[in-house]
Structure formats: C-alpha cells, structure tokens
TORRO-335574 format. One record per residue (C-alpha): x, y, z; residue in three letters. Coordinates in steps of 0.001 Angstrom, whole numbers, plus 500000, padded with zeros to 6 digits. Layout:
{rec {X; Y; Z}; ALA}
...
! end
This chain:
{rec {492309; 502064; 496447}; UNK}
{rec {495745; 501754; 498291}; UNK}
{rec {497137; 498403; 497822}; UNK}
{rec {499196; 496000; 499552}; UNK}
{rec {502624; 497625; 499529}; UNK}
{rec {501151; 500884; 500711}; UNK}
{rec {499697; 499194; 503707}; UNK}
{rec {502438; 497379; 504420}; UNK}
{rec {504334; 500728; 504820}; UNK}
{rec {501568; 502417; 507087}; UNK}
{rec {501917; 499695; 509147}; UNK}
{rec {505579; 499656; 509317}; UNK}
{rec {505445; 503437; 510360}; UNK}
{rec {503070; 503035; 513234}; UNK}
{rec {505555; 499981; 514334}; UNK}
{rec {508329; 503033; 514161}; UNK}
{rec {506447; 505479; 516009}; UNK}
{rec {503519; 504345; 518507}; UNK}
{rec {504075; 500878; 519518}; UNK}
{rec {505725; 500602; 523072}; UNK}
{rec {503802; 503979; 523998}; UNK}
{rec {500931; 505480; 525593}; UNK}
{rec {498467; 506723; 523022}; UNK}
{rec {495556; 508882; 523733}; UNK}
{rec {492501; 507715; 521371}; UNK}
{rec {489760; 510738; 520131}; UNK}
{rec {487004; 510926; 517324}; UNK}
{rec {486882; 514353; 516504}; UNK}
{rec {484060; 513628; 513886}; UNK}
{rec {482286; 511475; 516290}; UNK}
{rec {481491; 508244; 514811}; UNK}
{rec {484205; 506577; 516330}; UNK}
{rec {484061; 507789; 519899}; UNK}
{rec {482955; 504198; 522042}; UNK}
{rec {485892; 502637; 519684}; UNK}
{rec {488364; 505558; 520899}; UNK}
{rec {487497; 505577; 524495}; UNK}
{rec {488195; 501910; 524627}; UNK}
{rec {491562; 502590; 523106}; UNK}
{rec {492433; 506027; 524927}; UNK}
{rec {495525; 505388; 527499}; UNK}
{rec {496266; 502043; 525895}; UNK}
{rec {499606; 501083; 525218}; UNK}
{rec {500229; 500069; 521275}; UNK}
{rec {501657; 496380; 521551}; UNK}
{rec {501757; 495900; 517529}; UNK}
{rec {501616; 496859; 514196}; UNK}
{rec {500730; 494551; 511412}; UNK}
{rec {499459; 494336; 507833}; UNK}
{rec {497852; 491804; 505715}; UNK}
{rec {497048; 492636; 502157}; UNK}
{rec {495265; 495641; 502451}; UNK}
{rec {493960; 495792; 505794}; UNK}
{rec {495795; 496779; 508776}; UNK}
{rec {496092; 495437; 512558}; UNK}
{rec {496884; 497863; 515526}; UNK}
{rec {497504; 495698; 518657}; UNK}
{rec {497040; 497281; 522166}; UNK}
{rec {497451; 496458; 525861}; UNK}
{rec {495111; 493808; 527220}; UNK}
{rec {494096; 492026; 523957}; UNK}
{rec {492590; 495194; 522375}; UNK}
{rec {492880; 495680; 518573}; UNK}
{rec {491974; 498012; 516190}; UNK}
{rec {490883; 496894; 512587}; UNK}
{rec {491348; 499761; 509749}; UNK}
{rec {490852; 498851; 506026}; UNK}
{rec {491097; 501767; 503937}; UNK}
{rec {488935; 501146; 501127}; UNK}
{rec {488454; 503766; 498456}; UNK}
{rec {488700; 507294; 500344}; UNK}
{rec {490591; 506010; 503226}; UNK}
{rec {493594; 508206; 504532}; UNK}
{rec {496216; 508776; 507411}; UNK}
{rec {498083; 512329; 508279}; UNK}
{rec {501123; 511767; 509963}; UNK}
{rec {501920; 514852; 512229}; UNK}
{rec {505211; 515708; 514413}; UNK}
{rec {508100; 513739; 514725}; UNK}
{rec {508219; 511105; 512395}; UNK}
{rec {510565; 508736; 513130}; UNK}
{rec {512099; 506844; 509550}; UNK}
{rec {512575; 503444; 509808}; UNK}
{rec {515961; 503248; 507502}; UNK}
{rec {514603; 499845; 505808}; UNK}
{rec {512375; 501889; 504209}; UNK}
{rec {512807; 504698; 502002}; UNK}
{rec {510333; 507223; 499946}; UNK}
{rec {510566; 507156; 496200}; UNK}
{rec {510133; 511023; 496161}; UNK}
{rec {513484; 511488; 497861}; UNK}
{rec {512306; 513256; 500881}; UNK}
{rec {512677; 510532; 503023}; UNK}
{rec {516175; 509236; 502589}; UNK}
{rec {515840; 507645; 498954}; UNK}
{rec {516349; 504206; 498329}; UNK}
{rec {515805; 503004; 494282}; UNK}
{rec {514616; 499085; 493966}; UNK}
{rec {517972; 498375; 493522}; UNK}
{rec {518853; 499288; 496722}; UNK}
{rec {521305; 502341; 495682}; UNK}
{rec {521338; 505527; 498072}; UNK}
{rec {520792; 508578; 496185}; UNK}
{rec {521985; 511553; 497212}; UNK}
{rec {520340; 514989; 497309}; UNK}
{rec {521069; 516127; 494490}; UNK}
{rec {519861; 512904; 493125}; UNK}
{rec {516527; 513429; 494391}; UNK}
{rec {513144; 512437; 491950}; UNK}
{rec {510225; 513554; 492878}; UNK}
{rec {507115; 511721; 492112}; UNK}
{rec {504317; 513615; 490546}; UNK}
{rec {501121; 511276; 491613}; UNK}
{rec {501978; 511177; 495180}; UNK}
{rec {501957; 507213; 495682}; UNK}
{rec {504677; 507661; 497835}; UNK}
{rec {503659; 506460; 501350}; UNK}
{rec {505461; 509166; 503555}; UNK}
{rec {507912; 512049; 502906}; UNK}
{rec {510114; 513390; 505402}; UNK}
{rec {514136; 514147; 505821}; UNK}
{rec {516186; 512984; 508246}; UNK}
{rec {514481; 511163; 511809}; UNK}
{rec {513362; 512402; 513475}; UNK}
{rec {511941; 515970; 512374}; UNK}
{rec {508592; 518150; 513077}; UNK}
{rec {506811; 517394; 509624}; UNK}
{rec {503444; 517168; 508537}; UNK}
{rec {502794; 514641; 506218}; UNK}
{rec {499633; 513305; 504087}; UNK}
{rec {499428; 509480; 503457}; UNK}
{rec {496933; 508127; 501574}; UNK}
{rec {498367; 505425; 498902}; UNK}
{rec {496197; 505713; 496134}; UNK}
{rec {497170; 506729; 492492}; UNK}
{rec {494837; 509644; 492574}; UNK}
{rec {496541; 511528; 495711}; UNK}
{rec {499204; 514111; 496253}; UNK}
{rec {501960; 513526; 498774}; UNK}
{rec {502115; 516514; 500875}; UNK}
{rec {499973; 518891; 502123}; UNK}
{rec {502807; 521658; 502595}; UNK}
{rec {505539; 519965; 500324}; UNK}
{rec {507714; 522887; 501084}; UNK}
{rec {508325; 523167; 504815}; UNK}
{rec {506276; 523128; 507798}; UNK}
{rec {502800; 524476; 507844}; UNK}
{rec {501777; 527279; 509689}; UNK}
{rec {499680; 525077; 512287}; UNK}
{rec {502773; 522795; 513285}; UNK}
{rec {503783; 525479; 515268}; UNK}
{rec {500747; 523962; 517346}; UNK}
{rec {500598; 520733; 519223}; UNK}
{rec {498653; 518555; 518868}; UNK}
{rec {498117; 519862; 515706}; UNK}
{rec {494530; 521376; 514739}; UNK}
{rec {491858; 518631; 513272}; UNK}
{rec {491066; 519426; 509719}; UNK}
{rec {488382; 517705; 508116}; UNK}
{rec {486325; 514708; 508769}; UNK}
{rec {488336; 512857; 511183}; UNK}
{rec {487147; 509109; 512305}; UNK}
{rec {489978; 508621; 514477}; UNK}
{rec {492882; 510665; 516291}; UNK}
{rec {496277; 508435; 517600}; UNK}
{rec {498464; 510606; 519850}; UNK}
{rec {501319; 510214; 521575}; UNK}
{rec {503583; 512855; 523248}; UNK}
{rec {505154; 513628; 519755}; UNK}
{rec {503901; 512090; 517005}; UNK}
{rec {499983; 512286; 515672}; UNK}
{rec {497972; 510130; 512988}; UNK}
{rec {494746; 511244; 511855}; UNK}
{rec {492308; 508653; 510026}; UNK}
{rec {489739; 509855; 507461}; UNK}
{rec {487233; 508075; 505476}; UNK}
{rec {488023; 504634; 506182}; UNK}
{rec {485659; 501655; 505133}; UNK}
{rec {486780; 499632; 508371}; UNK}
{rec {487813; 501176; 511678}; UNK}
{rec {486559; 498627; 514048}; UNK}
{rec {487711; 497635; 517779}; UNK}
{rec {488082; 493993; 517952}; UNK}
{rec {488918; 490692; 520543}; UNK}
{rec {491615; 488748; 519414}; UNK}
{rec {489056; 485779; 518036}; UNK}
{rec {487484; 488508; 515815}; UNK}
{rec {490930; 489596; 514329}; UNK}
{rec {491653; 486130; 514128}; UNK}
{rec {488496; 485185; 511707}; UNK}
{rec {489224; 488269; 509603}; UNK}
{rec {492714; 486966; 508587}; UNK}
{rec {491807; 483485; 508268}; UNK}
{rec {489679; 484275; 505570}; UNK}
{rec {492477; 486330; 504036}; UNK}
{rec {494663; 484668; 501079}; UNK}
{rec {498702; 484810; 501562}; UNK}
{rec {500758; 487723; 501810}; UNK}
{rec {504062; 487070; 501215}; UNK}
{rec {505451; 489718; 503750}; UNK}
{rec {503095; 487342; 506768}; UNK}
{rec {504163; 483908; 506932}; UNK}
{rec {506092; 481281; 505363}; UNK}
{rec {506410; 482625; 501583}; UNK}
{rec {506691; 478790; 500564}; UNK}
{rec {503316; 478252; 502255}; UNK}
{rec {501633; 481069; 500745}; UNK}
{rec {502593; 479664; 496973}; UNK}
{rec {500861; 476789; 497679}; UNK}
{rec {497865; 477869; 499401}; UNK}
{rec {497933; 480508; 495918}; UNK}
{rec {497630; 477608; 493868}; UNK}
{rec {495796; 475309; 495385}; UNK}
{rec {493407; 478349; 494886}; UNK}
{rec {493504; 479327; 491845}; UNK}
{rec {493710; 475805; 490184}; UNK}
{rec {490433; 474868; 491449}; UNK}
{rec {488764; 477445; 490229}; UNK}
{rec {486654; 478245; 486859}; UNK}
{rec {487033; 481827; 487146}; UNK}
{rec {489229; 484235; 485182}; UNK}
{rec {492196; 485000; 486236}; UNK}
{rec {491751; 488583; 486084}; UNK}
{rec {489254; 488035; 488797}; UNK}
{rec {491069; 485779; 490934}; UNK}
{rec {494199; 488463; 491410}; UNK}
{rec {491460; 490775; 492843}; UNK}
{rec {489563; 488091; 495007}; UNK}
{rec {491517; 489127; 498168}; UNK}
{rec {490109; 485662; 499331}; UNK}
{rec {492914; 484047; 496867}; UNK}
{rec {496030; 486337; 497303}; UNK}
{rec {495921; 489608; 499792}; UNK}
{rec {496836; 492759; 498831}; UNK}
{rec {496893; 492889; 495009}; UNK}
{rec {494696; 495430; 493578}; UNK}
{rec {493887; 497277; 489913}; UNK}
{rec {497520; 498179; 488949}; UNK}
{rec {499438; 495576; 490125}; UNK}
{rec {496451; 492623; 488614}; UNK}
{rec {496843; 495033; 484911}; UNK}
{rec {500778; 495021; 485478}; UNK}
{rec {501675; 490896; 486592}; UNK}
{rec {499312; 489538; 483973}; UNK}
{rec {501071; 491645; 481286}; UNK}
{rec {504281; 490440; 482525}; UNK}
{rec {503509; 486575; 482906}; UNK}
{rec {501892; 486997; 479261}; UNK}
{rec {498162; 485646; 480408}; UNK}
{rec {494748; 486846; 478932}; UNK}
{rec {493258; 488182; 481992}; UNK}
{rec {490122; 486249; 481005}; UNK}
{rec {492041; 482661; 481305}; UNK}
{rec {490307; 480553; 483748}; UNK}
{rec {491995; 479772; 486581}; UNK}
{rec {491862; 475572; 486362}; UNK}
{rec {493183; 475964; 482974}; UNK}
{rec {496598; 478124; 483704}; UNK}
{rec {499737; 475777; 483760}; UNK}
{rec {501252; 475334; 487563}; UNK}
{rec {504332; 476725; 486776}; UNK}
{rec {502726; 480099; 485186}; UNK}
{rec {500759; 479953; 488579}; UNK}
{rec {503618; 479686; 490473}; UNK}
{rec {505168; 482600; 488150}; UNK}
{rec {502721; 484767; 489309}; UNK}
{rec {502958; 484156; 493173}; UNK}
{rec {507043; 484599; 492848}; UNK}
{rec {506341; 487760; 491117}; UNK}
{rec {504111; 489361; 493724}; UNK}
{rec {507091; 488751; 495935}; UNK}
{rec {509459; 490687; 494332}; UNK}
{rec {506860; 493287; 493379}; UNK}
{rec {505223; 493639; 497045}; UNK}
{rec {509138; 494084; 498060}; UNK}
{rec {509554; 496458; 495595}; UNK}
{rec {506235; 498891; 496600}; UNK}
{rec {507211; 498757; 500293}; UNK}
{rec {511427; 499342; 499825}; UNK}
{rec {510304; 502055; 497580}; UNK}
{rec {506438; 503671; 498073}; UNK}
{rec {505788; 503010; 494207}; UNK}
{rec {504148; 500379; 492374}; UNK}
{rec {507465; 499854; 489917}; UNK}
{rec {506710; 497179; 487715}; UNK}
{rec {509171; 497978; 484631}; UNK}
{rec {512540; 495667; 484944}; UNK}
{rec {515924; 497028; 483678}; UNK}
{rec {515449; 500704; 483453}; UNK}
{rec {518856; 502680; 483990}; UNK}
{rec {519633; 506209; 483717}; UNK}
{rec {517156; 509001; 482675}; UNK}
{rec {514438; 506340; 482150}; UNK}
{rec {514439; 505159; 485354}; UNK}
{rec {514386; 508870; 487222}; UNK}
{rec {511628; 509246; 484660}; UNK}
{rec {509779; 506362; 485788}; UNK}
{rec {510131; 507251; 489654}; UNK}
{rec {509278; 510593; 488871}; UNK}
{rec {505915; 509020; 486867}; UNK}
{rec {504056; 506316; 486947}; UNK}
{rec {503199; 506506; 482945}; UNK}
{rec {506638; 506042; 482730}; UNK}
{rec {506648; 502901; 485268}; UNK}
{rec {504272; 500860; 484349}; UNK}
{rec {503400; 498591; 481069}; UNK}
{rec {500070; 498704; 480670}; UNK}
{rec {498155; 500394; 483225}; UNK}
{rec {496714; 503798; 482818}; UNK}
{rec {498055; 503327; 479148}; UNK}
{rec {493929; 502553; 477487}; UNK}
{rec {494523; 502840; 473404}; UNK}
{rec {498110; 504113; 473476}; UNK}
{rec {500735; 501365; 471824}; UNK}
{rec {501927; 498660; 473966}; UNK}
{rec {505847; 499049; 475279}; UNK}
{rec {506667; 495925; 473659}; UNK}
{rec {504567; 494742; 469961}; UNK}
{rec {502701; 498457; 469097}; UNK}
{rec {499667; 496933; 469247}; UNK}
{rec {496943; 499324; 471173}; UNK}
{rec {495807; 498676; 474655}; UNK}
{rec {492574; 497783; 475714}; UNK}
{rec {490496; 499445; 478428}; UNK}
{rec {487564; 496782; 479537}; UNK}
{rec {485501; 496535; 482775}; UNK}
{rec {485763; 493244; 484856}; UNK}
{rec {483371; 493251; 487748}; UNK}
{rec {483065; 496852; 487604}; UNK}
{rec {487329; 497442; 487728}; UNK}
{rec {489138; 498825; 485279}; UNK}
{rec {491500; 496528; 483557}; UNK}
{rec {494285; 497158; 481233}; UNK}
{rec {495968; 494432; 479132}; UNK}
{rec {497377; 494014; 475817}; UNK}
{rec {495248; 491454; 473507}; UNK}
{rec {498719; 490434; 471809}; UNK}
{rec {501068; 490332; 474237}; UNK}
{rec {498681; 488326; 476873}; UNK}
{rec {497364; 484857; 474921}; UNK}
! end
C-alpha cells in the first residue's frame, strides 16, 4: 500500500499540472461516471494530501476524495510538468539525494522496485509515466522512450480505468482505487478530522502533541498505534518496521507505558522521514551512507532499509536474526535485540 510520502508527491504533481485549469472528467470503466460528470468542465482549485488519502478541490465547492488502498494507481500521460522541489530517486526526473546534492547524468541510480513516484527529464516533456507507490511496482511502463501510443492524444485507455483527468496536455488515469468519491466540503471536512497529524498539514508542533496525547492514553502496542491512521496519518508497513527499529522499541510496547520523550522521538522522526520520501520518492531510512553504499541503497531498497523485507537474515547492527510476525494481519519486521 502506498504510503504517506508517495501521496504527498501525487498530490504535489496534480498541484503542478491541473490546478488553475479546465479538466474534462470520464469513467472509461464505468463505475465512476455520475462522479465524473459532476466533475467534467470543472476547474481544479486544489491539490492536497493527508496521510494517505488525497483531496482534489474543484470550482464551486466540488471535491474529489481518492485513497488508494492496496491496488490503487495513477498514469501520468503528456506533458508533465516537474515541480523542481521535488526530485525522483531513479534519476529521470532531475535527481535530488536526501541530502539535497544535484546529481548529474552520469550520476544517475536507478531504482530497481519502482517506489519512485514519477520519472521524467526535463519539464516539460511528452512522457508516459506509471505511478503507483507501492514496493511491489515498477516505475515505467516504457522506461526507454515514448510508447508507441503517445503519438496519440489523449492517449488510448488501457485497462480498468475508474477515472480519466484531462486537460489540454497533460492526462491522469486512476485504477483500482479503494476511495474515489465526490464530496461537499462538510464531508471532506469529517474525513480529515478523524485523521491523526501529518506533519506536511498543519502546525508540526501541534501535530506532536495531538501524537502523544494519543498514544499515551492508550493500552495498545505500539506497533499498532503507528498503523492506526486515527493516531498519526500516513505511516504504513515499512516505515512502522523501520522507526521502531530506529527509536529501539519492541513493537509490542504498549503505548501508556512508552516514555514521552521516546514518543516525541518518534513524531520528530516521521518528520524528517516523511521529508525524506517526498524530496526523494523512496522510503530511505538508513542515516550516514556515503559513496557506493548509498547509490546502492537508492538503487535498492534491501540496501536502504534496516529491517524491513530483511525476515531471518542478520540484523545491520548486533547479528542477531530478524523476525517476521503478523500484527493484525501486517507484516512486521523488527529485531528482538535491538528493540527492548
């Protein structure tokens, strides 16, 4: 499932490419067409993101609601305008490291799991482009040029599309979403509110406390909690496996009993993390990689993360052997030494 970083990123790119225009609104599948004829003509107003749902605003207090959910995915199609704040780990995009160094070309790495969120040179170019941030999916669809149908536009629908956004050059198709929903401002409004803080929306000193105010009342692990999108938006499987390793908590520590400042530890560290997923398009949660090992971490994310995706191989830092378990039904990865 993409998380919060990834969203972030879609968001960012409709904010660079539809809002202030015209968009004409289809559902070549079907199921969405009431929701598109409401949108069709509208003028995009806004592009937003909390945790891991996203908020398209339109003219007259229309807005459309899309959580991706497990299958989820957006194709990006014509020119696709790069917001320079924002670069693609991959390279392709004008690459940015979570340092903030430019690379140049020849400096390029290439990620091999696509969980980059786009990938284009230059802005803007005709491109066709596959976003879908999950760890499972692969970046392009023709990662060597253009396709043969870009010669067309708009481009030909492939697949089960819920929902078509077009404007005179640029073209996002939405597939399997769990959420894509036309809503009034009051029903947007209740969907947030029972949202926890996102420290790219509001006052980042706000959301700390409302973070631990939430998970300090709580008997629940705080494995759990991280996921509870109720608590703290946008964290999902990797990023839950990868902060509790680094704040050094058993994932099955009860919330109430976690000291305030560890709390707070984890909150500051979803800052810099979430920062670090949306400046780059990867979930980089090593610190202080230079060199070959960091190329072979941005190339990898076996090589980026410390215990996720790493089930009975030795942990990065004491040897000892990591352990796969199921926590309502998620995969989690943590190391029984390391986190006590």
């Amino acid at each position: 499932m993409p998380e919060g970083h990834s969203v972030h990123r879609i968001a960012r790119q409709f904010a660079r490419n539809f809002v202030g225009r015209p968009v004409g609104a289809t559902s070549p599948q079907g199921r969405f067409a009431e929701g598109a004829a409401i949108l069709d003509g509208r003028t995009m107003t806004r592009a937003e993101a909390v945790g891991k749902q996203m908020f398209l605003e339109f003219d007259e207090d229309v807005w459309l609601r899309v959580h991706l959910g497990l299958y989820g995915a957006w194709d990006f199609a014509g020119e696709i305008l790069v917001d320079p704040t924002i670069a693609s780990a991959n390279g392709r995009m004008g690459q940015t490291n979570q340092r903030g160094t430019d690379l140049s070309d020849a400096d390029r790495v290439f990620d091999d799991a696509g969980e980059n969120s786009l990938a284009s040179i230059g802005a803007p170019r005709r491109t066709r482009v596959h976003v879908r941030m999950s760890e499972q999916t692969r970046g392009l669809d023709e990662p060597d040029g253009l396709a043969a149908s870009d010669a067309e536009w708009p481009p030909p629908v492939v697949g089960q599309v819920r929902v078509r956004l077009l404007t005179e050059t640029t073209c996002a198709d939405l597939r399997g979403p769990t959420a894509c929903v036309v809503q009034r401002p009051d029903e947007i409004a209740r969907v947030i509110a029972k949202l926890g803080p996102d420290p790219l929306v509001g006052d980042v000193g706000e959301g700390e406390e409302r973070f631990l105010a939430a998970v300090r009342r709580r008997n629940v692990a705080i494995g759990q909690l991280l996921m509870d999108q109720s608590v703290v938006s946008g964290i999902g499987n990797v990023y839950r496996a990868e902060m509790l390793f680094r704040a050094g908590l058993d994932p099955h520590t009860p919330g109430k009993d976690i000291p305030e400042e560890t709390v707070r530890g984890l909150w500051r560290d979803w800052v810099v993390l979430l920062r670090i997923g949306v400046e780059t398009g990867q979930m980089m949660t090593m610190d202080g990689l230079e060199g070959d090992a960091w190329r072979r971490a941005m190339a990898s994310r076996d090589d980026r993360h410390w215990v996720y995706h790493r089930a009975g191989l030795p942990c990065r830092v004491c040897g000892t052997e990591i352990v796969l378990e199921e926590m309502q039904a998620r995969k989690l990865y943590w190391c029984p030494a390391c986190q006590r």
